[in-house]
N, C-alpha and C positions, 0 to 999 in steps of 0.2 A: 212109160213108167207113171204107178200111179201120181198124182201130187199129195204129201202132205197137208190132213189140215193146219188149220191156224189153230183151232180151239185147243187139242191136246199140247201141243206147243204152248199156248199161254199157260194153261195148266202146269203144263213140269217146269218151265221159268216162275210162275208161281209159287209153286212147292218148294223147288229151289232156294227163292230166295225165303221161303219162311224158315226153314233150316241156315240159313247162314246169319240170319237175323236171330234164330234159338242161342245157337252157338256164340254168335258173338256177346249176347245179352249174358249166357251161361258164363262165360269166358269173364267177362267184367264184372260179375257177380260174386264171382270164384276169386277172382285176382283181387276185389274189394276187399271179400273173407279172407284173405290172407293176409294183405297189406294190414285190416285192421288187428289179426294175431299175432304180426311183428311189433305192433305199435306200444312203446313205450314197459316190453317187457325187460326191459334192463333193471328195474327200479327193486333194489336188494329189501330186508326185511328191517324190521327198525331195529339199530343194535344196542337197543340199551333200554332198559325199565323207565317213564317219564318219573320225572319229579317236577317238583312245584316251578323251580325255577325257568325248566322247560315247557311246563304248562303255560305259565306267565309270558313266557313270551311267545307262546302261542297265539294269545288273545290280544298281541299286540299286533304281528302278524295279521291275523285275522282283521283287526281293524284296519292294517295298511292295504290287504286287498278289497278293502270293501265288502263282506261276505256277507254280511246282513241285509243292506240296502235291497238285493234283488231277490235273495232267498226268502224275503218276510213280506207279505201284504198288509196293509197298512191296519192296525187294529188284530190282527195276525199277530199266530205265535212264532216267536222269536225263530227263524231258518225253515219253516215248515211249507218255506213253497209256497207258488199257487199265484207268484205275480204276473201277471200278462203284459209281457214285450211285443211289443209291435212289429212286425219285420214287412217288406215288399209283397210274401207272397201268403201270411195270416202270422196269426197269436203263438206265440210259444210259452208253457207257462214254467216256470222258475221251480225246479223238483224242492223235495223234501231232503236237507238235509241235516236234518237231525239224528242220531245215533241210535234211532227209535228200528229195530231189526228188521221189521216187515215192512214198511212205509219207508223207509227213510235208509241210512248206510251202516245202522247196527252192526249190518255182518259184512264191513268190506275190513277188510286187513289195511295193512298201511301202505302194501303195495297196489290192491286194488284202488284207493285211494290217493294215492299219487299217480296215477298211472289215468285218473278220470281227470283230478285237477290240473293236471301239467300238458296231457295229450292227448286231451277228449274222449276219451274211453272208459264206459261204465266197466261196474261188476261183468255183467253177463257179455261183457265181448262187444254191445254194438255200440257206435259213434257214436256223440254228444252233438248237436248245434253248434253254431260258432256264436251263436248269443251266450253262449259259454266262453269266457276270453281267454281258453287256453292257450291260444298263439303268445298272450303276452304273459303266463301264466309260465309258458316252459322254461322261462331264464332264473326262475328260482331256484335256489341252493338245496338241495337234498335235508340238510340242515332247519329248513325253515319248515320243510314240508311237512319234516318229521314231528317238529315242533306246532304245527299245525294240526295236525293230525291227534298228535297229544289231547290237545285243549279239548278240540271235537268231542274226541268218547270220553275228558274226563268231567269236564264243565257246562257243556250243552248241557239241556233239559230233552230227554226224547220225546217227541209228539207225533202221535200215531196220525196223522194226513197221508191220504194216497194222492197221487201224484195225478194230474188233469193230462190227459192227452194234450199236444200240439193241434191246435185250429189252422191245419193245411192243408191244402184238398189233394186227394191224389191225381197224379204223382209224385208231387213233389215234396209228400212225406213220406217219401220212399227213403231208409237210412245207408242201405247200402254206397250210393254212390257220394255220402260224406269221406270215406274213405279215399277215395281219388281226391277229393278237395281238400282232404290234409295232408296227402300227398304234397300238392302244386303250393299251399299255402301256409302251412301251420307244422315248419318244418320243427326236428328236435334243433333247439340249439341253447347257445350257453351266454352268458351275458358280455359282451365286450364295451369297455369305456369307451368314451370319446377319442379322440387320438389327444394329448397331450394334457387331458383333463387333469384337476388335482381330484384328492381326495373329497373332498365335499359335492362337486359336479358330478364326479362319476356317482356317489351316492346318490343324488337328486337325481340322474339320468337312470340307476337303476331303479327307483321309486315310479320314475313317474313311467318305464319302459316296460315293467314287470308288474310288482303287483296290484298299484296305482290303477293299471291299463288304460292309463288317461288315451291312448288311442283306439282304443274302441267305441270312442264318442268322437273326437275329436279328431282321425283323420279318416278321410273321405273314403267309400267302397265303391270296389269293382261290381261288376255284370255279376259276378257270381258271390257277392256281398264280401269279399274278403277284403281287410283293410291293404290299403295301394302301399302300405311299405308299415315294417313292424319298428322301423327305427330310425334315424335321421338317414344313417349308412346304405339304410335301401333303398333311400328314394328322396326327392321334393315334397311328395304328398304326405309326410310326415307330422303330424299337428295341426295340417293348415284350415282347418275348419271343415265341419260334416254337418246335416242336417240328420237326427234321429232320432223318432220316436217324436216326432212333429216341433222339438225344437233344435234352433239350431244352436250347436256346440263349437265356443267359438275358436279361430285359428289361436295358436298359442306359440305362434310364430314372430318377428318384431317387425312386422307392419302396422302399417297406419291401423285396417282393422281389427289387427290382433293384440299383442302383446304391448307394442311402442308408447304406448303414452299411461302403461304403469310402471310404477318402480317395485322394487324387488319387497321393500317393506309393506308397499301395496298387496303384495301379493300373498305375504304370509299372514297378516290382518286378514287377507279375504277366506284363505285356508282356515286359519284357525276360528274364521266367526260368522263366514258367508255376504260379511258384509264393507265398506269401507266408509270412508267420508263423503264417499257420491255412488258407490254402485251397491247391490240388495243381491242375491242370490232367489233365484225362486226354480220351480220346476226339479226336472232329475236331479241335476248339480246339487241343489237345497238337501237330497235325502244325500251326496257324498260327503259334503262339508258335516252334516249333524251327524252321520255312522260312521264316520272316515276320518277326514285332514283332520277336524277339528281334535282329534285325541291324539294325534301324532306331538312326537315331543318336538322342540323348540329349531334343534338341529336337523331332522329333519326338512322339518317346514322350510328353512332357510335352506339348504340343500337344494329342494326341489324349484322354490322360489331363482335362486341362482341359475341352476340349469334354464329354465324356460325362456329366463332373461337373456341369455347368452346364447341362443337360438339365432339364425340368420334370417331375415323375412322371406317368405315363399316367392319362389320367381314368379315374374307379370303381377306382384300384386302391388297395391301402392304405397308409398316408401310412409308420407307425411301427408297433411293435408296444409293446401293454400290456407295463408289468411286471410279470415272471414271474418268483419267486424258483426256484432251483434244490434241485430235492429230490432228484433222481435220483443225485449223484455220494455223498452222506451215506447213501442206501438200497442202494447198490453196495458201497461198502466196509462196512458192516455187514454183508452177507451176506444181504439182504432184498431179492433176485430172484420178485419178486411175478408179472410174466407169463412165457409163452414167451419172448418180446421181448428181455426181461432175464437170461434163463438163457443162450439163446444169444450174443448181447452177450458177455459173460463167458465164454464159449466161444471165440468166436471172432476175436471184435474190440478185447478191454479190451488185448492185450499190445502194442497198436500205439495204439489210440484213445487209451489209460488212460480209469480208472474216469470222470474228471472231463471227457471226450471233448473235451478241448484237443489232443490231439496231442502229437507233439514237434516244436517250428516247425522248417518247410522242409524235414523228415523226414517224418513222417506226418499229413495235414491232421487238423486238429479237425475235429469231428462238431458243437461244440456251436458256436452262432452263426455255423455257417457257410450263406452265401445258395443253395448249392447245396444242401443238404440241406431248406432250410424252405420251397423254392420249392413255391405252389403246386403246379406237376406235375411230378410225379415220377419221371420216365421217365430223366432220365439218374443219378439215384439209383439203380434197377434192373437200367440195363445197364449199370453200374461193379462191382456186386454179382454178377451174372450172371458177366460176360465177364472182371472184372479192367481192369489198363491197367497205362502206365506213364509217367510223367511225362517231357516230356523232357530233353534234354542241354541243358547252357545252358552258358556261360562264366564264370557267375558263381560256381555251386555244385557242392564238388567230387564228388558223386553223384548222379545219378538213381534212383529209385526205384519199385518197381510193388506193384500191389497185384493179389493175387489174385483169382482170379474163385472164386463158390461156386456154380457151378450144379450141382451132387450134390444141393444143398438144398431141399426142398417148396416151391414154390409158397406153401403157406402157411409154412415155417418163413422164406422172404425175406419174407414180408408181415410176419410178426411183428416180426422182428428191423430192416427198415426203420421200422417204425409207431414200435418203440419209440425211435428213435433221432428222428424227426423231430419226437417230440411232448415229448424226455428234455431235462435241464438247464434251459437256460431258450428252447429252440426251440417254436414255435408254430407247427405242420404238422398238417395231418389225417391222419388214417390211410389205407394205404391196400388197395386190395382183392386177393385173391388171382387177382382176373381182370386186373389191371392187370400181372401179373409171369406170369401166361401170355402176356397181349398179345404181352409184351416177347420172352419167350423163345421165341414161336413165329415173331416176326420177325426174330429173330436168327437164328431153323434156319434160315429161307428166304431171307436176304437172296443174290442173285445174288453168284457170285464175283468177283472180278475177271479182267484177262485179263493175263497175262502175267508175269512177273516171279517171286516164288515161289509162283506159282498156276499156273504153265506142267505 
């Protein structure tokens, strides 16, 4: 009997399996297109003509989700898109959503528009990003959306901007397979309280759960960038601190590095102004507090304030820190600048920090016991150092103020002069490395610009 070749044999396993690899591809393509045709088609038509009253609080709404902050580039018109998020794998840039018909969501009804903001789903049927927070977006009230929606077509201004592609390389701006990922991740659900919350916590838990999305910064992502739990109930990884968009977003948990050593009045001074008697706001947070907290009314703020406080600290983290007498402000004004760390310091930072790195409150933050500076990581210590900022506007306080950036300086003269400060008075910080402040600064050269506005 003849034998068999090999070659035609490899060939039909060959062919074989490219047909089963068609099919399967076809098959989860298919099942994508579908899963995203069921998604979020429940959402009924608005039953009722807006009026003012509904508008209004619309644009309150509106300010509690933050809708500004990301839709407008800086110098940009107001929602028109075009800011560049940074993600793992390129830039995503922020659509148009002005009510502008061609560019922007003129022609979505109110169900096409609850049905993008709640469950990621545009007009024309395909997924949204998850740099869109609609996981935290779905717990909203039909009610609010409606009233949302109101304000949109009746108060925006339209601004004809087309919308920038995503800077992702293929394939993984392939949108199909978002559909499975809100499958696994970004299910429909509805808001539940605390277990035995009163009325004021559950408020503050649905603020900060919903449209706040304070977890989309603030807790940590999986392999496939989805945040590790939407609520306390789904997880530990709940608030307890993320690194994104090169800073880091701190745990809002009651550990030593998170929440524990402010109080609740702290917290609503810091909402309503960005700033307190020792700490500054700068970076992302700075554009929340000035388009966001800061306009929220009074009970609110305390709401939310409340809830965070009453949060339990993240397991393995540390509860309190030892006491640590302070030797650094007594070895400063003597004149006993023992490292680099210290020389520069007194170079650059004592005429605003002072020797004793308190600050002047609501003026310049302290350095010393502040939770942004002793966080374990370090990254938005570095790109405040690097880049500068500036605090925002607020109604309370009659200046805002900025602090310069020092990127002139080594690599290592920012490692020094951070170490010293994190580890100075009575902070308990590790040191850190001078590859930790290239990381940073070679992410800053590369971050994608944005598109429009004074980046045109």
């Amino acid at each position: 009997m003849k034998k068999q070749s090999a070659r035609p044999r490899a060939r039909r396993v060959f062919g074989w399996t490219v047909v089963v690899v068609a099919l399967g591809a076809a098959g989860a393509i298919g099942g994508a297109q579908w899963l995203t045709s069921l998604r979020g088609t429940e959402t009924a038509a608005m039953p009722q003509t807006p009026d003012a009253g509904m508008i209004e609080r619309g644009a309150y709404i509106a300010r509690t989700g933050d809708c500004v902050a990301c839709h407008t580039v800086p110098g940009g018109a107001p929602f028109a898109g075009g800011l560049a998020m940074q993600t793992p794998v390129g830039a995503i840039f922020s659509t148009n959503i002005t009510p502008d018909p061609e560019t922007g969501i003129g022609d979505y009804s109110y169900a096409d528009f609850a049905r993008a903001v709640k469950h990621g789903v545009r007009k024309d049927g395909t997924a949204l990003y998850p740099a869109m927070p609609y996981p935290s977006y779905a717990i909203m009230p039909e009610a609010d959306m409606q009233a949302l929606y109101a304000w949109f077509m009746a108060e925006v201004k339209p601004v004809k901007q087309a919308n920038a592609p995503a800077d992702i390389p293929w394939p993984l701006n392939m949108r199909w397979p978002l559909a499975w990922w809100q499958l696994a991740f970004a299910p429909a659900r509805d808001f539940v309280p605390p277990e035995a919350a009163d009325a004021r916590i559950a408020r503050g838990a649905y603020l900060v759960e919903g449209p706040g999305h304070c977890g989309a910064c603030h807790t940590p992502r999986g392999v496939a960038y989805e945040e590790k739990a939407l609520s306390l109930a789904d997880g530990d990884s709940y608030l307890s601190g993320a690194v994104i968009d090169g800073w880091r977003a701190k745990s809002l948990r009651g550990e030593a590095q998170g929440l524990q050593s402010w109080t609740e009045e702290e917290l609503v001074d810091f909402f309503r102004t960005g700033r307190t008697d020792k700490v500054a706001v700068f970076g992302a947070m700075a554009d929340v507090v000035e388009h966001s907290t800061q306009h929220f009314t009074q009970d609110d703020l305390q709401a939310m304030a409340a809830y965070l406080k009453q949060l339990p600290p993240a397991p393995g983290k540390l509860l309190t820190f030892p006491p640590k007498t302070d030797t650094t402000t007594a070895a400063l004004l003597d004149g006993r600048y023992d490292t680099r760390g210290a020389v520069l310091y007194m170079e650059y930072c004592v005429v605003c920090h002072q020797a004793d790195g308190k600050g002047i409150p609501r003026i310049f933050p302290a350095l010393e016991g502040n939770s942004a500076i002793f966080a374990q990581n370090p990254q938005s210590v570095i790109q405040i150092t690097l880049e500068g900022g500036r605090m925002p506007a607020n109604s309370v306080d009659v200046m805002n103020f900025a602090m310069p950036g020092f990127r002139h300086l080594s690599d290592e003269d920012i490692t020094a002069v951070i170490s010293f400060i994190r580890s100075g008075w009575t902070n308990q910080a590790p040191a850190i490395q001078a590859s930790d402040v290239t990381h940073i600064r070679e992410f800053l050269a590369n971050k994608t610009p944005n598109v429009g506005g004074q980046h045109e």
